[in-house]
N, C-alpha and C positions, 0 to 999 in steps of 0.2 A: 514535470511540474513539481509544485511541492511534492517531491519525490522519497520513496523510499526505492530509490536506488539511482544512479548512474554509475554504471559500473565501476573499473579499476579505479587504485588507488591512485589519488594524482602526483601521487612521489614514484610509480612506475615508468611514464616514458610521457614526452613533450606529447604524443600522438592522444595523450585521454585526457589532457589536464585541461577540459571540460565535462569528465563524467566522472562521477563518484557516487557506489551504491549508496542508496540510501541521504541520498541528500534533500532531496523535498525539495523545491522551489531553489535552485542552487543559487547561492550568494557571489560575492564576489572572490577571489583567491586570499589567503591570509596567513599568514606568517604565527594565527594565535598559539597564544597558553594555554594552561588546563583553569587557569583562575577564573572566579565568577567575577564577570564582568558586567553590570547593569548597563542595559540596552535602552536604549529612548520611547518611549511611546509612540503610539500609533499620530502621525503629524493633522492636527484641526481638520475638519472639511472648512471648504470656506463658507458652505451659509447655512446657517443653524435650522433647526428640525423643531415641531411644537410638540417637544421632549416627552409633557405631561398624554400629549392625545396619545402619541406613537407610544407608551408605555402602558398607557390603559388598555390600548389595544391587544398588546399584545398578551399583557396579563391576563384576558378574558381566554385564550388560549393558551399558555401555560402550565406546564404541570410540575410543581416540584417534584424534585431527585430527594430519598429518603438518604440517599450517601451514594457516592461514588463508588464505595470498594464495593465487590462483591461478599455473596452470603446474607444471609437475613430473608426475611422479608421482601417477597417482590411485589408486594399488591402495589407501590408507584409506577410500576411498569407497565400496568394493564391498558391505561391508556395508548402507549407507546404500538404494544401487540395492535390494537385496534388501528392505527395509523398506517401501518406495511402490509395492512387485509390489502387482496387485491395485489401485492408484487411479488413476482417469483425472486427478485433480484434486489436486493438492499446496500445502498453504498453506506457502511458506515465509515466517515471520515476522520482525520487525527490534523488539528489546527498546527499537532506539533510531533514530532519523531519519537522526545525524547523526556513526555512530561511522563510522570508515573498516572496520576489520576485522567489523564486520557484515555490510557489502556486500559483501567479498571473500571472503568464507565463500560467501556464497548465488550468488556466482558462480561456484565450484569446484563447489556444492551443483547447481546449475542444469548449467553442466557435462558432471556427472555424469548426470543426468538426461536431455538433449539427446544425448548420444554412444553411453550405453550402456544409457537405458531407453527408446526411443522418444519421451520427450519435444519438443516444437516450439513453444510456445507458451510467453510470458510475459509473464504479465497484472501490470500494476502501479496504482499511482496516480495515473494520470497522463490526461490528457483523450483523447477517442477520435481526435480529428485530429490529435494530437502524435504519439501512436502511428503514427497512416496515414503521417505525415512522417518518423517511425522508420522504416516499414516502405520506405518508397522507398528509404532508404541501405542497409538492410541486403538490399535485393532488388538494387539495381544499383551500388550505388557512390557514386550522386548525389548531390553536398554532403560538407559538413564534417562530421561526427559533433558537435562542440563546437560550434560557429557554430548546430545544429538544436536543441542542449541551450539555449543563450542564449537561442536566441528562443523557445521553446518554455517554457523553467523558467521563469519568473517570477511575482512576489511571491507567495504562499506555497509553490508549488513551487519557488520557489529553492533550499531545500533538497537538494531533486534536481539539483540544476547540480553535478555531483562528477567527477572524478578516477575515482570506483570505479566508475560505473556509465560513465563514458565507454569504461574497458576493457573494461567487461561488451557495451557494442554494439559496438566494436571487435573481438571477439572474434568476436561474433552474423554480423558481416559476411563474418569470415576462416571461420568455418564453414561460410556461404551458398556461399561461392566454391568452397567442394572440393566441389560438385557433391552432396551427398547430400542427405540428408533437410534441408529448409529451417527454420530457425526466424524465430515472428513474434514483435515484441510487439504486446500487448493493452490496450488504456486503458479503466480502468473507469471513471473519474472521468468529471466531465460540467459542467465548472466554466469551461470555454471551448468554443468551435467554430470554426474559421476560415471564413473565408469559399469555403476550396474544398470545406469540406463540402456548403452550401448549393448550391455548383453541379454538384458529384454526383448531388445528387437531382435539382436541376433539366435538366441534362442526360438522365438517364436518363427524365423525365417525354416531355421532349420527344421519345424517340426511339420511346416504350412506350405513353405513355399521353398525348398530348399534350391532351386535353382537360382534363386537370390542371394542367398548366403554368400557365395565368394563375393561379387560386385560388392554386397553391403562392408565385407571385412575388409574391402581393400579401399571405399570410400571411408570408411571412419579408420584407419589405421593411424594415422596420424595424429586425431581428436585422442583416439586410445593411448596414444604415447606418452602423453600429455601425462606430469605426475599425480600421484597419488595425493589425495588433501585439498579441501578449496581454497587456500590462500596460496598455496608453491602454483596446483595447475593453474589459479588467473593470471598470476603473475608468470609463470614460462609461457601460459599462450600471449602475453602484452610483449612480452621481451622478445617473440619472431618477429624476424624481416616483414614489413608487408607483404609482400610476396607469399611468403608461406602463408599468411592467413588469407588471403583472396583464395588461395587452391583450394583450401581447409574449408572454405566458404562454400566454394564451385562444389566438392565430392558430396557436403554436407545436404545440400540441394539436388544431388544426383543420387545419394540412398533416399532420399523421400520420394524422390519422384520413380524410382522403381517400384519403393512398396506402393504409392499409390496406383502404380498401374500396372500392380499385380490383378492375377485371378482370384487370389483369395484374401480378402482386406480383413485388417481389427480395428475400430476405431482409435481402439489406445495405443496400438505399436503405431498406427499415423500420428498420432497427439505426439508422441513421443519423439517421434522422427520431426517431425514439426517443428518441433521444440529447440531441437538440436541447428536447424539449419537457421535460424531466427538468431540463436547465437552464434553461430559461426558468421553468421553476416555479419553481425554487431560487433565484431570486431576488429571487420574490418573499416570500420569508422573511422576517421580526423575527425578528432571530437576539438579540435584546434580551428576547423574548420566551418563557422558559424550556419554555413545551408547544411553541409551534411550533421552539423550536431543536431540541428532544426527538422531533419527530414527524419532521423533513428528516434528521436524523441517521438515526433508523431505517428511512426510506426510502432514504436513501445508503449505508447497508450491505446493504439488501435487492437494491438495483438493483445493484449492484457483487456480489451472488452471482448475482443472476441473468443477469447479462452473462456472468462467465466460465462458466457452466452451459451459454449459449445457443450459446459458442463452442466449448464441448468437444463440445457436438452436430452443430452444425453442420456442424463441419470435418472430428468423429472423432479429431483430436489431443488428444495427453495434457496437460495445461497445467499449468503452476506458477502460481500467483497468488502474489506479492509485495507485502506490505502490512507495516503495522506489528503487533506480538503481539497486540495488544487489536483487530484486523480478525480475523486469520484463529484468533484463541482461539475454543474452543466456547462459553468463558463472561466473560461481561463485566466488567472489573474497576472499571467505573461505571455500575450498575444507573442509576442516577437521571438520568443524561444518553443514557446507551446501552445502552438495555434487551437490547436482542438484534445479536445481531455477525454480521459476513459470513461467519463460520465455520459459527457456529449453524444460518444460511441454508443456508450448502450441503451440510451436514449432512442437510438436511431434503429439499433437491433432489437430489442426488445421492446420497446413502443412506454406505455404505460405501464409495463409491468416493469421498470428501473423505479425506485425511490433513493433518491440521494440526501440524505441525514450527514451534515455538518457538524463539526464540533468547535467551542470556542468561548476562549478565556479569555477572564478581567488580567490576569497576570500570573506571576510566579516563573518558576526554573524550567530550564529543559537542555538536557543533552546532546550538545552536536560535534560532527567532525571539523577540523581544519583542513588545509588546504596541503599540510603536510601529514596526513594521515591519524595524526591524534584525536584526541576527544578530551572534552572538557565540560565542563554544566555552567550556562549562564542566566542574563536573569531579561525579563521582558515586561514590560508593566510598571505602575497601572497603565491602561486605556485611557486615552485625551479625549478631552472632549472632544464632540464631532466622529469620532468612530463609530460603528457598529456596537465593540464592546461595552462603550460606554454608556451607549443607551440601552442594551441589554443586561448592565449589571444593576437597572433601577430598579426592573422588574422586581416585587417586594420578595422573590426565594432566593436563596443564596448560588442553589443548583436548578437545575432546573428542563425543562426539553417544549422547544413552541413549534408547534403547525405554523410555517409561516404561509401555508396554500389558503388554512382556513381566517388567519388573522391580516392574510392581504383583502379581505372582501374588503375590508377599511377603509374607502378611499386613500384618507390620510394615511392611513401605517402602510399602503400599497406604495403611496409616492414615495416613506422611506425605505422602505425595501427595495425600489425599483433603482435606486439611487445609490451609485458606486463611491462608497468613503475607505479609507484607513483601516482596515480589517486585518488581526496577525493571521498568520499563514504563514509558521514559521518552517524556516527552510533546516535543513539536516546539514548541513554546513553553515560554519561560522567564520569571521562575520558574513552578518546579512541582513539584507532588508527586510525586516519582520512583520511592516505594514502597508502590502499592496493595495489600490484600492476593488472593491470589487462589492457588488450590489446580491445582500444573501439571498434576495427575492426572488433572484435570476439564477444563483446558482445552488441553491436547495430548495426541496420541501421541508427538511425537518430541521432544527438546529440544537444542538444539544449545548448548554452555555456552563464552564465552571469556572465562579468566580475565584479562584487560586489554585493555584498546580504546582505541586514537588516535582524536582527531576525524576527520572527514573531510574529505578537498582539495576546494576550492572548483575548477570550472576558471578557469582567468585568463581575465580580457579579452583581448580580441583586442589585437593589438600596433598 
């Protein structure tokens, strides 16, 4: 759904030119430039809303944002803390891939969360070994923060190669260092492995369970062949015959199901194994192939709730998950390609303890790919009348975050909530339809609104 990812790039092979990481709600195929090109507004509803009640409403619940970027002053967030009492599991959502003041919201938002609610944990879209290479810089210092984002983001996560989220694990590391309560990140995606995942398990087979070790080195031998680097190895495993990737599929599924019915288990060399045959399946997708694109999509939202569910278990930490609004919404704003969403999932797993926190703009820039592998920044906005946004940019703050659980008691502000209009939810590919309809009532408790948003900074190449 609004996705930050479907995997391969779609100038690799006819066989994925429906999945592209990092796409968010994927658009239609495009031929575009890098130029900013102004997008249409969110199209009318057709029958109008009593503007003045549904804004009063919501204003009584509203709490202005002192600013977007992080640093300063958090006393506007205390409300916020008060809102996620009660959830092990916080969806915070991104309207857009590729606005800069999204990320820097959910950084203040995350924050918040880590300092003053018990929060440790943030799961995103990103692969479980990119994470594990997160998690070594931000446990000891080791490496460049930017140098692990380059090799790590690439092509459809490129997207994620930013400025904002640089300072967001920059930040992750300066808070490791005062000695308190530690935060990790979480990778739910499953779209790469590097190769020291594979020696994880095999390591740990050798020390636990060593009558394992041949079977496991002779089912991943293949996976292991695979080159060196995330963008060579996506692309040489897109570029096998199908054939080879159904086997790569089949062995991947056959080392898991050994260590799982070993005698002696680790929950993380399963995760790990797990991990690995979830990608080897997914590739062997026809993403050309509208059921099976339909069927990997609702398995890649189901396995991404149930990852961070495993981890909020496991650990006992409280975790945010970081996704795009159409992941962590309750309700899907493309039945037909994404029947059920990661929010829905965790919904289902976690009961009451999921709160899913939206985000969403009156307008401005954001970052997305084409259809032939580039990226460009375009423009979106203002909000038509009859949107969501539009009635949400009356509210008198400019920024701002509403309980819509406590501002639906309203009858009226419930009926417009309840009510599916023109809502962006922009997708990570261009072009695209940037205004699905879809009713915030239904699918959030929180919504976080900023009335303008910059693209977001690429980081630069190394010098």
């Amino acid at each position: 759904m609004a996705h930050i990812s479907r995997r391969r790039s779609l100038a690799l092979a006819p066989a994925v030119t429906a999945a592209l990481a990092l796409t968010g709600l994927l658009g239609p195929a495009a031929a575009g430039a890098s130029a900013v090109t102004p997008a249409a507004g969110p199209r009318p509803a057709p029958a109008a809303d009593n503007d003045r009640t549904v804004v009063a409403g919501l204003e009584r619940y509203a709490h202005p944002l002192r600013s977007a970027e992080p640093g300063g002053s958090a006393a506007d967030l205390r409300a916020f803390g008060q809102l996620t009492r009660g959830a092990d599991i916080v969806g915070l959502g991104e309207a857009s891939h590729g606005s800069r003041e999204v990320f820097t919201v959910k950084e203040r938002l995350f924050r918040q969360l880590a300092e003053h609610e018990g929060f440790s944990a943030y799961a995103m879209e990103i692969s479980w070994s990119a994470a594990t290479r997160l998690n070594t810089y931000l446990s000891t210092g080791e490496g460049d923060v930017r140098q692990i984002m380059r090799d790590e983001f690439q092509d459809g996560y490129s997207l994620l190669n930013t400025e904002e989220l640089a300072h967001l694990f920059s930040w992750m590391r300066e808070h490791n260092r005062g000695g308190g309560s530690r935060v990790r990140v979480v990778g739910l995606d499953y779209s790469d492995a590097d190769p020291e995942q594979y020696e994880r398990i095999l390591t740990w087979a050798g020390h636990n369970e060593p009558a394992l070790a041949p079977g496991l080195r002779r089912h991943y031998a293949a996976l292991r062949a695979l080159p060196t680097g995330v963008a060579a190895r996506m692309a040489a495993y897109n570029a096998l015959p199908l054939a080879e990737r159904k086997a790569m599929a089949k062995d991947a599924d056959a080392a898991y199901r050994l260590l799982a019915g070993a005698g002696k288990q680790d929950a993380w060399v399963l995760q790990e194994a797990r991990v690995i045959a979830h990608m080897a399946a997914e590739y062997t997708v026809d993403w050309s192939d509208p059921a099976q694109a339909k069927a990997a999509s609702r398995l890649r939202d189901r396995t991404m709730a149930e990852t961070a569910v495993w981890w909020q278990r496991r650990t006992g930490e409280r975790i945010a998950v970081s996704a795009h609004d159409g992941h962590v919404s309750y309700e899907t704003v493309m039945p037909e390609a994404y029947p059920v969403t990661m929010g829905a999932d965790l919904r289902e797993l976690a009961g009451r303890k999921y709160l899913a926190v939206g985000t969403s703009l009156y307008g401005g820039d954001y970052r997305a790919r084409t259809a032939t592998g580039g990226e460009g920044t375009y423009s979106v906005g203002p909000a038509a009348p009859g949107s969501n946004e539009y009635t949400l940019d009356k509210v008198r703050h400019r920024d701002f975050y509403v309980d819509l659980r406590a501002a639906g008691r309203d009858p009226v502000v419930n009926g417009w909530l309840t009510t599916a209009r023109p809502t962006f939810v922009i997708p990570g590919r261009y072009p695209n339809d940037p205004a699905p309809s879809l009713a915030l009532g239904r699918a959030f408790d929180v919504v976080v609104h900023l009335h303008h948003v910059r693209a977001s900074v690429p980081v630069a190449p190394p010098k």
